[in-house]
Z-matrix of the N, CA and C atoms (Angstrom, degrees):
N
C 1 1.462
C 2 1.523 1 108.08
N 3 1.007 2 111.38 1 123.07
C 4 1.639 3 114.52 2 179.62
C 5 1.544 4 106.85 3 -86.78
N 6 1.808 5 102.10 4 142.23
C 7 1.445 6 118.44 5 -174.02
C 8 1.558 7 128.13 6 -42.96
N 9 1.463 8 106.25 7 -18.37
C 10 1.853 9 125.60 8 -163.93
C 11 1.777 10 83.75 9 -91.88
N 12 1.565 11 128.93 10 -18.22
C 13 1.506 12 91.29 11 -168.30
C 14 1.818 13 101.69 12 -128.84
N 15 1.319 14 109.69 13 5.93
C 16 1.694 15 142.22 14 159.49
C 17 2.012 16 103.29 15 -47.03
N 18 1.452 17 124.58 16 89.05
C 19 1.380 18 116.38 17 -164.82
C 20 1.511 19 86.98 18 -89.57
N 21 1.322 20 124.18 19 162.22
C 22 1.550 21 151.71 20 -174.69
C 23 1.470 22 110.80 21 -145.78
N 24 1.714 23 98.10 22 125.33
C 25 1.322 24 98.18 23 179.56
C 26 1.948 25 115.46 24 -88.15
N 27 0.895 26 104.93 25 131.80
C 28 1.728 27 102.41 26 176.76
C 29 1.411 28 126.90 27 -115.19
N 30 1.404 29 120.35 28 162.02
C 31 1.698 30 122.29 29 161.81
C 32 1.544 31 88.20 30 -129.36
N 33 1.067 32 132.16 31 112.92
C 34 1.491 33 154.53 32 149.65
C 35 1.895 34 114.82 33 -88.02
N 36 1.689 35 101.29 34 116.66
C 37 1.834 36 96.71 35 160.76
C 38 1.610 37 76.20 36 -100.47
N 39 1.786 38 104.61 37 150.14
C 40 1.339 39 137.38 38 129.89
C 41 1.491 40 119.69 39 -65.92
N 42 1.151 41 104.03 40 134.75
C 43 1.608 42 121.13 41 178.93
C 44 1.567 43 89.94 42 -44.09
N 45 0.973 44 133.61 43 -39.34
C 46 1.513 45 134.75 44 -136.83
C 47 2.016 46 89.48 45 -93.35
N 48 0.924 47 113.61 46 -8.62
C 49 1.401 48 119.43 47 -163.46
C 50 1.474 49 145.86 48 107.72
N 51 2.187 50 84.30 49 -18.01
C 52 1.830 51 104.67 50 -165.10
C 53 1.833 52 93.14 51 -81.30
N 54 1.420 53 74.51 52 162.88
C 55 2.024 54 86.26 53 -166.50
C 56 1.779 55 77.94 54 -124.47
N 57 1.536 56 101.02 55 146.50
C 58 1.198 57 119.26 56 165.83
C 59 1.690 58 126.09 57 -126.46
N 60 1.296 59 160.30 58 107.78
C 61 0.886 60 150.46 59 -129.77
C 62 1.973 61 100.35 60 -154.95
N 63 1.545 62 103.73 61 87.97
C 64 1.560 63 100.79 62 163.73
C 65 1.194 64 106.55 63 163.33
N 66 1.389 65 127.31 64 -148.39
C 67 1.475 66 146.43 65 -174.89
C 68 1.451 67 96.64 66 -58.91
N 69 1.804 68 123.90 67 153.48
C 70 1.455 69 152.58 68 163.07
C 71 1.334 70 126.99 69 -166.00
N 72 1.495 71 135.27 70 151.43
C 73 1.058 72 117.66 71 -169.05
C 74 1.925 73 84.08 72 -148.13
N 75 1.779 74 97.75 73 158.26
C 76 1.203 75 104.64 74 164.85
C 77 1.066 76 140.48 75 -91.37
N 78 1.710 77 130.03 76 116.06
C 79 1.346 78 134.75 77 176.65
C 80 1.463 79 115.41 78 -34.84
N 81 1.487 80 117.28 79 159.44
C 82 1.578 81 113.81 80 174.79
C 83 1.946 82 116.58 81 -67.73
N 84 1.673 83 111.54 82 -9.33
C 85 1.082 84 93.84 83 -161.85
C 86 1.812 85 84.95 84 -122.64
N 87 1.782 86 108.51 85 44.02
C 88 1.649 87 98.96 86 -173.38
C 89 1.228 88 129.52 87 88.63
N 90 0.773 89 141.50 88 0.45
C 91 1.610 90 147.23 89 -139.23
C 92 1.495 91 97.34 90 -102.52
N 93 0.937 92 135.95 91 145.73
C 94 2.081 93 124.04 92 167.37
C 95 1.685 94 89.79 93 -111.22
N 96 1.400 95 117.40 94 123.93
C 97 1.574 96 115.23 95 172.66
C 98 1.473 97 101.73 96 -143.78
N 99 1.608 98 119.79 97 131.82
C 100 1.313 99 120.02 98 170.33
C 101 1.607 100 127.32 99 -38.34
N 102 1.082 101 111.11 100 129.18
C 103 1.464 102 100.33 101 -164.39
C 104 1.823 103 92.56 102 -143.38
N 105 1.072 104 159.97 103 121.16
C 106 1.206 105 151.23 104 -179.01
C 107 1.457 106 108.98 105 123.40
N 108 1.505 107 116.76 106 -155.52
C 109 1.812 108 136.06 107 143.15
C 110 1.430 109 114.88 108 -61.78
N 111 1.532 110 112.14 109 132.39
C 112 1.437 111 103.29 110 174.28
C 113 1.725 112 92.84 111 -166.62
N 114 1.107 113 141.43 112 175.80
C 115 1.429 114 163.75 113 137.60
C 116 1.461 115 126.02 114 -97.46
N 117 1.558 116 114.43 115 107.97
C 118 1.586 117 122.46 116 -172.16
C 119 1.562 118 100.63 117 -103.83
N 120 1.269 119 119.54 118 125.54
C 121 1.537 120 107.85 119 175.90
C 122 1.651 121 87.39 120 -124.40
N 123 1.540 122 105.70 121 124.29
C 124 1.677 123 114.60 122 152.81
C 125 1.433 124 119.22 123 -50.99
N 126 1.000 125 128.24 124 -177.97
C 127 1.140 126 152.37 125 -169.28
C 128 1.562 127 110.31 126 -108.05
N 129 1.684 128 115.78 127 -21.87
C 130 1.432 129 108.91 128 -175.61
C 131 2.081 130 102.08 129 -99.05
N 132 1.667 131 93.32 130 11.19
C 133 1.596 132 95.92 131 -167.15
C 134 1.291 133 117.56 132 129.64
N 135 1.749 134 115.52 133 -49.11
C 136 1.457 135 118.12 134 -140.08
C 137 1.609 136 106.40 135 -71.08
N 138 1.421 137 124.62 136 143.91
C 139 1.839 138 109.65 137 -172.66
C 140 1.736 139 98.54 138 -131.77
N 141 1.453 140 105.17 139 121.12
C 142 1.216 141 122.03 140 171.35
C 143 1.881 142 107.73 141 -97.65
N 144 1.453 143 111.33 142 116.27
C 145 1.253 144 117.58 143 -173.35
C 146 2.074 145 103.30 144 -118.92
N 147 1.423 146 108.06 145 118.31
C 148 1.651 147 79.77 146 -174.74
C 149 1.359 148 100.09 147 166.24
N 150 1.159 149 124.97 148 -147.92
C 151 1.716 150 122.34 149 -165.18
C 152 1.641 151 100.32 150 -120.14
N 153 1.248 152 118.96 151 123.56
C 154 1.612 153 124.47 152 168.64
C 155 1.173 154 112.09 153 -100.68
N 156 1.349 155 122.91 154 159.96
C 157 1.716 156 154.27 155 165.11
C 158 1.407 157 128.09 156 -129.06
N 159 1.163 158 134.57 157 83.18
C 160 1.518 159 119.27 158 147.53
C 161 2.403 160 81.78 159 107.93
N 162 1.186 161 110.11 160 6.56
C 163 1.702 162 122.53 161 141.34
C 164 2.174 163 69.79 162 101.48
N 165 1.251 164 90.37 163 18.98
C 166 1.861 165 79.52 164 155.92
C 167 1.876 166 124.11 165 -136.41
N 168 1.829 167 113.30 166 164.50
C 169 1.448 168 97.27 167 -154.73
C 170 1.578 169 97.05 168 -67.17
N 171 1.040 170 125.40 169 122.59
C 172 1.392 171 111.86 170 148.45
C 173 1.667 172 112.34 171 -146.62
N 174 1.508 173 101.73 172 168.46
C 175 1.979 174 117.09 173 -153.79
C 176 1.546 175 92.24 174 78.66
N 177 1.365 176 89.02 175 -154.20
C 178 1.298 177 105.44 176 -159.11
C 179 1.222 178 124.31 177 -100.28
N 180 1.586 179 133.57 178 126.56
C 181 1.319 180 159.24 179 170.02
C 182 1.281 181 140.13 180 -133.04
N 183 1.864 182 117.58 181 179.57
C 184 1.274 183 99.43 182 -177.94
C 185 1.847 184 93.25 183 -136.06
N 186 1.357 185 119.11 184 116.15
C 187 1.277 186 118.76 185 150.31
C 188 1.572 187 120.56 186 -86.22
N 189 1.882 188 94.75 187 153.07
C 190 1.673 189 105.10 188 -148.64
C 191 1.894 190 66.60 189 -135.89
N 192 1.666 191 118.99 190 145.72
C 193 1.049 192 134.03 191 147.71
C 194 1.394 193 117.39 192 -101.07
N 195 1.165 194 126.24 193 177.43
C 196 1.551 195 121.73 194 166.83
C 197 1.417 196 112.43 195 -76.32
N 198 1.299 197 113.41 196 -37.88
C 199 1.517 198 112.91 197 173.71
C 200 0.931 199 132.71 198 -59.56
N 201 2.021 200 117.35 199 10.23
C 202 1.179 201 101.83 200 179.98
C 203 1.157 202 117.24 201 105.75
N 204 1.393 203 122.30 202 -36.84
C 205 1.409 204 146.07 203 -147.99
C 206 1.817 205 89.99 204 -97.72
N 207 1.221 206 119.13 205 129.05
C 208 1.809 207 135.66 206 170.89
C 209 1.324 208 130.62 207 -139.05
N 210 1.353 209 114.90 208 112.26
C 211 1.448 210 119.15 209 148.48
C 212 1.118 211 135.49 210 -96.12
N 213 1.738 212 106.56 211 128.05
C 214 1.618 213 109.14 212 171.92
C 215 1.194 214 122.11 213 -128.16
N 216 1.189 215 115.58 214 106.75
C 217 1.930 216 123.82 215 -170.16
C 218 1.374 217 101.40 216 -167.38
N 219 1.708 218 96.16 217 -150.46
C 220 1.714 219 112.37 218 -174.06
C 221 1.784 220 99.00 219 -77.72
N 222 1.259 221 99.75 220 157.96
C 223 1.342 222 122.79 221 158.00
C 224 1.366 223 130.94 222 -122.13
N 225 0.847 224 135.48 223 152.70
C 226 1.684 225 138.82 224 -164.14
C 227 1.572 226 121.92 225 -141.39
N 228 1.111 227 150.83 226 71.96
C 229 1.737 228 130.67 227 -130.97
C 230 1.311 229 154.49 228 36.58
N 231 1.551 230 97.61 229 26.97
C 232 1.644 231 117.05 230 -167.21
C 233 1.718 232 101.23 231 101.33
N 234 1.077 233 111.99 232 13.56
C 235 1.775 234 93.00 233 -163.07
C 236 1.549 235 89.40 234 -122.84
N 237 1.709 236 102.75 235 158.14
C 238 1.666 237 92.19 236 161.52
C 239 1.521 238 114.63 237 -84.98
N 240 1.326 239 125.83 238 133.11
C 241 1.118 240 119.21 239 -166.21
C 242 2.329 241 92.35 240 -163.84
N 243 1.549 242 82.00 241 126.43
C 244 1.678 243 101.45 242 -165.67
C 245 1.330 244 128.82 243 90.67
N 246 1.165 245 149.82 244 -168.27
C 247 1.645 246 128.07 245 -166.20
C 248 1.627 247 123.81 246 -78.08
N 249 1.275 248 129.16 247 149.79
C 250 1.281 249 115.23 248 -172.25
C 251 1.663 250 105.41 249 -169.56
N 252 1.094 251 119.17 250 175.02
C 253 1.445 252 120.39 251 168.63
C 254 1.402 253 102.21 252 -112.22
N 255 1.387 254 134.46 253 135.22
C 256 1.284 255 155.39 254 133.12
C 257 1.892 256 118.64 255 -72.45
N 258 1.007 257 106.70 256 102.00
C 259 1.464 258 115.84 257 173.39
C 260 1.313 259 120.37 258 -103.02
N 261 0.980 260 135.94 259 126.96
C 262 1.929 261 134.29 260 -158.21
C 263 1.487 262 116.35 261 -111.78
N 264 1.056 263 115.49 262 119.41
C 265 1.405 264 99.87 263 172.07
C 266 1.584 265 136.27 264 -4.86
N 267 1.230 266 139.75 265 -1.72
C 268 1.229 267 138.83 266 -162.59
C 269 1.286 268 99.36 267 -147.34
N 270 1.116 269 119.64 268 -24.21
C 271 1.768 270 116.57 269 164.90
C 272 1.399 271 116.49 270 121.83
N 273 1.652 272 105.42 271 2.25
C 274 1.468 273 117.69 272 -170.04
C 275 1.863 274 102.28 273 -88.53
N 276 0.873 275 125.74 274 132.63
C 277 1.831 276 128.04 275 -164.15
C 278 1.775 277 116.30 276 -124.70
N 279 1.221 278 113.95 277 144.05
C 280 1.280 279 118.55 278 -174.01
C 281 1.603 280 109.48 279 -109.56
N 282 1.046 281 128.25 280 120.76
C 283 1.309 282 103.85 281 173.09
C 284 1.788 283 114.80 282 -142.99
N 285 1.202 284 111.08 283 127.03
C 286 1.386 285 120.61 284 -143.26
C 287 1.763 286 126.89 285 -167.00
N 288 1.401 287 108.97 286 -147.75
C 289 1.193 288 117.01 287 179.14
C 290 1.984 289 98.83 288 -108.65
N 291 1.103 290 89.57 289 138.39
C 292 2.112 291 76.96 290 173.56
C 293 1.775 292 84.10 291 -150.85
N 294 1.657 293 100.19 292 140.73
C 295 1.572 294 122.55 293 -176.06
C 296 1.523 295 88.76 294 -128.84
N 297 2.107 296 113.81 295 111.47
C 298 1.012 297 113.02 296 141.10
C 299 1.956 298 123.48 297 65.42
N 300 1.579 299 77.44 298 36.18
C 301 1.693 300 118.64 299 177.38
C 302 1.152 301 99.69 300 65.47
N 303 1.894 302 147.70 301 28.49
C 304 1.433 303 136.21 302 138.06
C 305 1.559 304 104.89 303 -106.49
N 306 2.001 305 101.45 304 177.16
C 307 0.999 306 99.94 305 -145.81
C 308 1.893 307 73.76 306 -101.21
N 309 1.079 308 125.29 307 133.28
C 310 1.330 309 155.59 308 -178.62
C 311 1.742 310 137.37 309 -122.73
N 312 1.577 311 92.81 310 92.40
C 313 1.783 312 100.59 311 -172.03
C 314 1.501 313 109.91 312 92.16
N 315 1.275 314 96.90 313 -148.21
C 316 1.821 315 98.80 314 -152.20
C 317 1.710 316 110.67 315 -79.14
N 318 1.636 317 123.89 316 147.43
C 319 1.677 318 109.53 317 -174.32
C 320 1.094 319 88.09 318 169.58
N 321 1.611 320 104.18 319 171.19
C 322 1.277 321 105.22 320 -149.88
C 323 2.007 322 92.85 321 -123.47
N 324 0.874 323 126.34 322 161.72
C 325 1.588 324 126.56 323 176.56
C 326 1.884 325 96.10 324 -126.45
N 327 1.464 326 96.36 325 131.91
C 328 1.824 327 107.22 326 177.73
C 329 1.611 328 87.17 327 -118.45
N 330 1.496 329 109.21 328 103.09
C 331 1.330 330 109.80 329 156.39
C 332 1.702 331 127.88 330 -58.86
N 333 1.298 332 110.58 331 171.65
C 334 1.507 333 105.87 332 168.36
C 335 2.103 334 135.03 333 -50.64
N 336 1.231 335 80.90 334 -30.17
C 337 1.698 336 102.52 335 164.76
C 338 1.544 337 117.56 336 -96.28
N 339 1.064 338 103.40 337 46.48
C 340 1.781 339 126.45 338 -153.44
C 341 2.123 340 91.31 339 -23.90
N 342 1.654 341 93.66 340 92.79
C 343 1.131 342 128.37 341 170.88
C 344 1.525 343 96.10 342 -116.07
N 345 1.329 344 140.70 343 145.69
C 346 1.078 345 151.72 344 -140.77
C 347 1.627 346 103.52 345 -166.95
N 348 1.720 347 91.23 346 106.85
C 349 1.494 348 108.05 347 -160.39
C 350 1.754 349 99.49 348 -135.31
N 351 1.927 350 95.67 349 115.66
C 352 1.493 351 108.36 350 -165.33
C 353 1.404 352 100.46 351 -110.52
N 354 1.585 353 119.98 352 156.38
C 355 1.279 354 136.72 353 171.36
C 356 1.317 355 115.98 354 166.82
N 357 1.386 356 113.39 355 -134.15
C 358 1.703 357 131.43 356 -154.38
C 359 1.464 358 93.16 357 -108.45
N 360 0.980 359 154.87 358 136.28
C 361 1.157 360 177.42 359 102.71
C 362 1.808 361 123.37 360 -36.61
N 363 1.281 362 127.78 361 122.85
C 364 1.554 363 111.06 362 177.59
C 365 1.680 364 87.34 363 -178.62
N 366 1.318 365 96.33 364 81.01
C 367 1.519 366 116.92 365 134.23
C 368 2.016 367 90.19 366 93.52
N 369 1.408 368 138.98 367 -116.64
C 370 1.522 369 130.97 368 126.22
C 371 1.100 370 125.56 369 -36.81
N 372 1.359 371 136.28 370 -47.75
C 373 1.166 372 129.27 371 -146.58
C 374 1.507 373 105.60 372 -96.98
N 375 1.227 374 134.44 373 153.31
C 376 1.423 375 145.26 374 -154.84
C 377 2.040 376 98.11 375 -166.64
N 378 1.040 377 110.05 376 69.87
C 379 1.288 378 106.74 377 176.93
C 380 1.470 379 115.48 378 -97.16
N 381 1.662 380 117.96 379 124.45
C 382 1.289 381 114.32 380 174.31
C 383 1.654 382 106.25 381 86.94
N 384 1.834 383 111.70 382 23.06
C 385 1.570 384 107.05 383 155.87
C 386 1.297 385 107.74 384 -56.57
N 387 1.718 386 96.24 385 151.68
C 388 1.720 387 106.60 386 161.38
C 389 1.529 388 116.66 387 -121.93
N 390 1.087 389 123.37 388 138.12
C 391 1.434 390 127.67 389 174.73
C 392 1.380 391 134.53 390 -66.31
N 393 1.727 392 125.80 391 98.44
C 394 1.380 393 135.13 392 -118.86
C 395 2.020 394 83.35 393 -86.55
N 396 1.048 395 149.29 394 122.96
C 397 0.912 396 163.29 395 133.02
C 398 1.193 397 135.17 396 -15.82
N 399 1.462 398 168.46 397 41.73
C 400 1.101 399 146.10 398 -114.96
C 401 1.552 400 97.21 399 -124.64
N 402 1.250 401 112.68 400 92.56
C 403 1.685 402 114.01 401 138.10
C 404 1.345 403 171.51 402 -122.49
């Protein structure tokens, strides 16, 4: 088995403060970069729990801010990118298509009066939601 595909489990602090805790594997030229399952918590709070590639988030995870604020879906180069839930500080939630950390194509918006308002999605703009009905 060659050393580049040999996974290692780690607990890494960053100088910077961030703690890393899971799966890594070694590059061909040495490198140690998250590569697998693992949990990264910054230093200002923020906790990325979920699947890495190439020591970035991608598949599937859940980022947690301090504010309250959570995503749990696909990832794509650190970005949210493919379906996921967006939950906002206040409790109002997106859940949908998102391209490349906007909210992109079809999804649904749960306002604060968890009224549940579906349509087209593209970036802010939401033109021509409809109000999902339940009876």
């Amino acid at each position: 088995m060659s050393e580049k595909n040999t996974t290692l489990n780690v607990s890494y602090i960053f100088p910077n403060g961030d703690s890393y805790e899971g799966q890594c594997c070694r590059s061909s030229d040495g490198v140690v970069m998250r590569n697998g399952v693992g949990k990264h918590t910054s230093a200002s709070g923020v906790t990325y729990n979920g699947e890495w590639q190439d020591d970035k988030m991608n598949g599937q995870g859940c980022l947690k801010h301090p504010s309250g604020a959570v995503y749990e879906g696909q990832f794509k180069d650190n970005m949210y990118h493919g379906t996921g839930t967006y939950t906002f500080p206040d409790g109002t939630k997106y859940t949908g298509s998102f391209s490349n950390n906007r909210l992109q194509g079809e999804g649904e918006f749960t306002d604060t009066q968890q009224l549940v308002w579906t349509g087209g999605f593209h970036d802010k703009a939401a033109p021509g939601l409809k109000l999902k009905l339940n009876m």
